[in-house]
N, C-alpha and C positions, 0 to 999 in steps of 0.2 A: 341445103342452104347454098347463097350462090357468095363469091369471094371474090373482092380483087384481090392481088397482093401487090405493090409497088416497094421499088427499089432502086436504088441507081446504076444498077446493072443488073441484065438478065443470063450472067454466064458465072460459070466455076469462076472466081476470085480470089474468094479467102472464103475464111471461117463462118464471116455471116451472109455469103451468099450460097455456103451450104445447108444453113440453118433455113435461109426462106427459097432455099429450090425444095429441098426436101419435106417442107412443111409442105410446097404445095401438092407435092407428088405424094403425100400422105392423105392428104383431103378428097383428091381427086380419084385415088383406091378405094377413100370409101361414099363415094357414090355423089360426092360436092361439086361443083362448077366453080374454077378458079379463072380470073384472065387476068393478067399480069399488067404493069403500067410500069413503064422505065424508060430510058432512051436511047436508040438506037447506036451500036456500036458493031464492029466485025466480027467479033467472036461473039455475038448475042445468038442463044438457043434459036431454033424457028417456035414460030406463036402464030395463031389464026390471028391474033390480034396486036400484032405489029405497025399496022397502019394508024394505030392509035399514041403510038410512040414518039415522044419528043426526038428533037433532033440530035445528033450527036456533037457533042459540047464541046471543043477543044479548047484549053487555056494558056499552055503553053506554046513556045513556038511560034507563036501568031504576032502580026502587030499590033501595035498598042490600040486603033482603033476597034479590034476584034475584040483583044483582052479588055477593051473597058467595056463591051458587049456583053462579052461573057461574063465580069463582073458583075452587071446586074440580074443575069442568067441565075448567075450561081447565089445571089441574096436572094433572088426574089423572079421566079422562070414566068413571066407570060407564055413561053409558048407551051413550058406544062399545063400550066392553067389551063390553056385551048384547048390542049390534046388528051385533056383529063376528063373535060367536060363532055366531050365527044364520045369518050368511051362508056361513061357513066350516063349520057343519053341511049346509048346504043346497046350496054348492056347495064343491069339495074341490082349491083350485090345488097344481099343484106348488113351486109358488114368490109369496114375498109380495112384492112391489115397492113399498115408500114413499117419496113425496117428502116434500113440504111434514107433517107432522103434528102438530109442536107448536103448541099457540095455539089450538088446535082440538078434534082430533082425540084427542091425544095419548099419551102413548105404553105408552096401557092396550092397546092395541092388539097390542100387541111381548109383551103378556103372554099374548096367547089364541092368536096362533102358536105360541109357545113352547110352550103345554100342548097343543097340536095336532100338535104336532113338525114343523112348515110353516119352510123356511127363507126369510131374507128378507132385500132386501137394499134400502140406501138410498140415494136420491142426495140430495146438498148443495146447494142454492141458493143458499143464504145459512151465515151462521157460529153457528149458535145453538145448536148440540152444545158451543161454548167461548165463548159469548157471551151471555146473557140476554137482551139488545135485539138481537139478529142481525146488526147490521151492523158491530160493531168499531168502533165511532164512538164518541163525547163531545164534546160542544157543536159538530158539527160537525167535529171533527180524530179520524186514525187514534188507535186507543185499544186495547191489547194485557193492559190492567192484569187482565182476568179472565184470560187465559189458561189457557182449559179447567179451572180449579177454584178462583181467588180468585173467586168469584161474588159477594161481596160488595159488591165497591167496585162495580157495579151501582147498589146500594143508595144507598152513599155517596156518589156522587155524583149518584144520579136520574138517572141517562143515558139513561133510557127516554124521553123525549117530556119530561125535567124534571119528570116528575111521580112523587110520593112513592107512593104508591098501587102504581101500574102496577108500578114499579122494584120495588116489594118482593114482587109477585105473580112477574114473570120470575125476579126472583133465589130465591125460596121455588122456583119452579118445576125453575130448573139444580140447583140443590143437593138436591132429592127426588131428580130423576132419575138422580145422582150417587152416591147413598147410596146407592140400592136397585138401583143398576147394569143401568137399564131397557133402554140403547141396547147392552149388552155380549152380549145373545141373537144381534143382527145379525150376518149371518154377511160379509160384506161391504158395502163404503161406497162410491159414487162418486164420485168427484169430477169432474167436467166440466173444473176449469182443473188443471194441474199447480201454481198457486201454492194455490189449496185444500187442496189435495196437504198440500204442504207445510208450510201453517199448523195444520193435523188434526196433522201426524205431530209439529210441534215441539211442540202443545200435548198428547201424549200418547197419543195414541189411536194402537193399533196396526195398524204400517206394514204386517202383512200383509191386514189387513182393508181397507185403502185402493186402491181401481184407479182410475187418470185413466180417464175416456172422455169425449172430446168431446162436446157438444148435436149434436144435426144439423140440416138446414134439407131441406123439400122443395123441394127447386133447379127441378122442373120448374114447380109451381105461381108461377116469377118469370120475369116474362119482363124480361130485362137490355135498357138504356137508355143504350148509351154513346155519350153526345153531350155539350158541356162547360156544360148545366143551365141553370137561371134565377136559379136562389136554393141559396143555402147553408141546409141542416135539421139541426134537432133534432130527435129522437122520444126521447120519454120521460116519466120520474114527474116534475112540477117541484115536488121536493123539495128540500133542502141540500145532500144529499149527490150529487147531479147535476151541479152545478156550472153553473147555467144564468147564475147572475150572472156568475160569471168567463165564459162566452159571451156573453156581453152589454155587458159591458166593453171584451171584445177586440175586437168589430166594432163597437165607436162611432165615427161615420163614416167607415167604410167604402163603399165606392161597391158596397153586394151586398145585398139582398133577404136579411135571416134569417129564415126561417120556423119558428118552436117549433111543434113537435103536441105535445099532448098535456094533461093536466092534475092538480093534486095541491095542498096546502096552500100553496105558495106564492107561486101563480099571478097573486093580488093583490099580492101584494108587488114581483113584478118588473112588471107591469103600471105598478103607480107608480113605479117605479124608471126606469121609459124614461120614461115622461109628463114625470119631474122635472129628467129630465136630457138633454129633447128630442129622445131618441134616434128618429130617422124610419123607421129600414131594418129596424126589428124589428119581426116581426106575431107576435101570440100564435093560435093557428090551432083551438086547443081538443084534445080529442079526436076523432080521426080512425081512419076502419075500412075496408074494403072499398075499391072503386073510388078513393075520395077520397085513402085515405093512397097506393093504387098510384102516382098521377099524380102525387104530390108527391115518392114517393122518384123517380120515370123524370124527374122535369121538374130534379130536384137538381144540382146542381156536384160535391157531394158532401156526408156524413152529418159531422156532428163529435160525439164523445162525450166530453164534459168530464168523466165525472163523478169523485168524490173521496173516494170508498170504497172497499173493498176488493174492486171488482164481482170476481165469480167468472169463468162464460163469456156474456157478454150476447148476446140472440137479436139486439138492437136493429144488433149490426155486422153479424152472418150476414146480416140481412133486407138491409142496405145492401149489401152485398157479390154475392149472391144478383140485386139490382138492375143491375149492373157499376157500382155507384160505390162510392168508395176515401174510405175515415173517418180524420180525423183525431181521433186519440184522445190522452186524459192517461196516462202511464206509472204507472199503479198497478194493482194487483190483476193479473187475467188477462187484460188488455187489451193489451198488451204482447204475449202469445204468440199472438195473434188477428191483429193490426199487424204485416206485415213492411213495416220501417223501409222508405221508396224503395222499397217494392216496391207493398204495395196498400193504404198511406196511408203517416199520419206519427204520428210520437208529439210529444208536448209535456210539458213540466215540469209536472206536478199542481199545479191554481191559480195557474199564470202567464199571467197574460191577455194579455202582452205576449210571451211566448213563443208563445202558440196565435195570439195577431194576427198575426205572424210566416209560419207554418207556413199561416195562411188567407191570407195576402197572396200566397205562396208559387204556391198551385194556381189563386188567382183569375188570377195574370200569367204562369203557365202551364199555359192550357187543355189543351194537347197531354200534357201528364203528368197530370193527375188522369184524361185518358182511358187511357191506358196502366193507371194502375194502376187502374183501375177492371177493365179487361179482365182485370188480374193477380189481382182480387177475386175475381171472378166464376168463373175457372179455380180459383181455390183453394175456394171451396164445392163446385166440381163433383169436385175430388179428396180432399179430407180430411175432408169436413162434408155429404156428402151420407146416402141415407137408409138405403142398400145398405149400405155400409160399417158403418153404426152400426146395422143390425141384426145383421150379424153377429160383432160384436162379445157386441153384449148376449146376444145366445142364447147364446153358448159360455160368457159369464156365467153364464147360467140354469143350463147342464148342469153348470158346475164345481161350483154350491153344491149341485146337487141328490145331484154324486156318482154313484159308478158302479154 
């Protein structure tokens, strides 16, 4: 079978542009023709089919005659449309696979399948099909007030980044795409968590166009480290909704090494936040790749994932899990069905720093169970999350839409 895959970027990012590099480099192993559709940025992989790539979008930065340019870019891209249609003349998949495409890409895209008669199907990262800012948040707390069609109070309350601008671009953005029923050509949705699932089906959107399938992880590319660690990690975006201050709360003095990777807007802020508050046992580590973050998951106690969103399926527990170490994770989102309780971590109350202090005191004074569940980690990527299983999932995917 032949694939596009489109996205709004074609490079290491984050989590879901591990999800759809890796799907493709899983199709492509097994004997499929993938060509990628995104737009052109400096860090983007090389592709035979580059030339078919939108332009690279800047929105920031620029002056306003650009930024209202790019505004209509980012609701609604003619020039993807052009450069979509070109590639879908030139090369002819039997099926469209989108992830990530609004903010970008967006979803002119879904209109040139459709006049193609190309069926297509998308997966969820995040919540921005019923959300304008993606993540179900406001000022930092769960926030449910758009529910797939009040796109407004978006507006009303500037819950995008607080800024008036932004908010009224997202919220213009939901409601075109609502009106003129751009995402209702899809012919199936994926969801990776079953709490996804279910936030899609209560906001609206039809339950038979909805399938759970897990993320998967390449298990052989990890080689597991079950010994009981030097330091307790975090990996990830240090954003708000992470929840890296309630991490940082909850081991103030603690007798244990916290190591953060990674980095994001609010880097400086916890930075001062230890400085002020004397905290010794937290190192900020930056962003970390290759060899450097390997040794830091293998050298770990174990992974903790505070965060306080409505995360979907995070690659960031697979990758620890993958490791043989066992994540103490916040009970929100799809983290939870990732966490078997006492099996291969623990769960904690969302933003209890004295509950997650608890459950990290827990596995520090008993080394001999965070290796247990770590082993119980590592067993469980190798049976429900590995790469075999999620390709044959997705193919039987691909044939359902294309039909007999």
């Amino acid at each position: 079978m032949q694939f596009v895959f489109v996205n709004n970027y074609f490079y290491l990012r984050g989590g879901s542009e591990r999800v759809f590099l890796d799907e493709i480099e899983m199709l492509e192993a097994n004997g499929h023709e993938v060509a990628p559709f995104t737009r052109h940025y400096p860090e983007n992989l090389p592709s035979a089919y580059s030339q078919f790539f939108g332009y690279h979008l800047e929105y920031d930065n620029v002056g306003i005659r650009k930024k209202l340019a790019a505004t209509i870019e980012l609701t609604y891209s003619l020039e993807c449309k052009r450069k979509f249609t070109q590639l879908l003349e030139h090369f002819k998949p039997d099926v469209i696979h989108a992830h990530n495409i609004y903010g970008r890409i967006s979803a002119s895209v879904l209109d040139v399948a459709k006049a193609h008669n190309i069926p297509v199907v998308l997966t969820l990262h995040d919540y921005k099909l019923i959300c304008p800012s993606y993540l179900m948040l406001l000022h930092g707390k769960v926030c449910e007030k758009c529910s797939g069609r009040f796109f407004y109070n978006c507006l009303l309350t500037r819950c995008h980044r607080g800024n008036l601008s932004s908010s009224l671009i997202y919220t213009v953005e939901s409601y075109f795409n609502r009106l003129f029923k751009k995402y209702e050509s899809i012919r199936y949705i994926i969801c990776p968590s079953r709490f996804s699932l279910n936030k899609h089906r209560e906001a609206g959107l039809p339950e038979s166009k909805l399938i759970h399938l897990p993320n998967f992880i390449k298990v052989r590319d990890f080689e597991p480290s079950f010994s009981s660690g030097q330091h307790v990690l975090f990996v990830g975006r240090l954003s708000k909704e992470k929840g890296v201050l309630t991490l940082i709360r909850a081991v103030q003095d603690l007798d244990v090494l916290v190591r953060i990777v990674g980095s994001g807007p609010m880097r400086d802020t916890y930075e001062a936040y230890v400085k002020e508050h004397g905290i010794l046992n937290v190192t900020f580590e930056g962003y970390q790749s290759g060899d450097a973050l390997k040794e830091l998951y293998r050298n770990a106690a174990f992974l903790v994932f505070p965060s306080e969103w409505y995360e979907n399926a995070p690659m960031t527990i697979l990758e620890a899990f993958a490791y043989g170490k066992p994540v103490v994770g916040s009970d929100i989102g799809g983290i939870p069905e990732m966490i078997r309780e006492g099996q291969t971590g623990m769960l904690f109350k969302t933003g209890d720093h004295l509950d997650l202090r608890e459950k990290i005191k827990c596995l520090l004074t008993e080394p001999s169970t965070a290796i247990r569940m770590g082993k119980l980690a590592r067993a469980r990527v190798e049976s429900d999350y590995q790469a075999g299983r999620h390709y044959e999932q997705l193919v039987e995917l691909y044939k359902t839409t294309v039909g007999p």
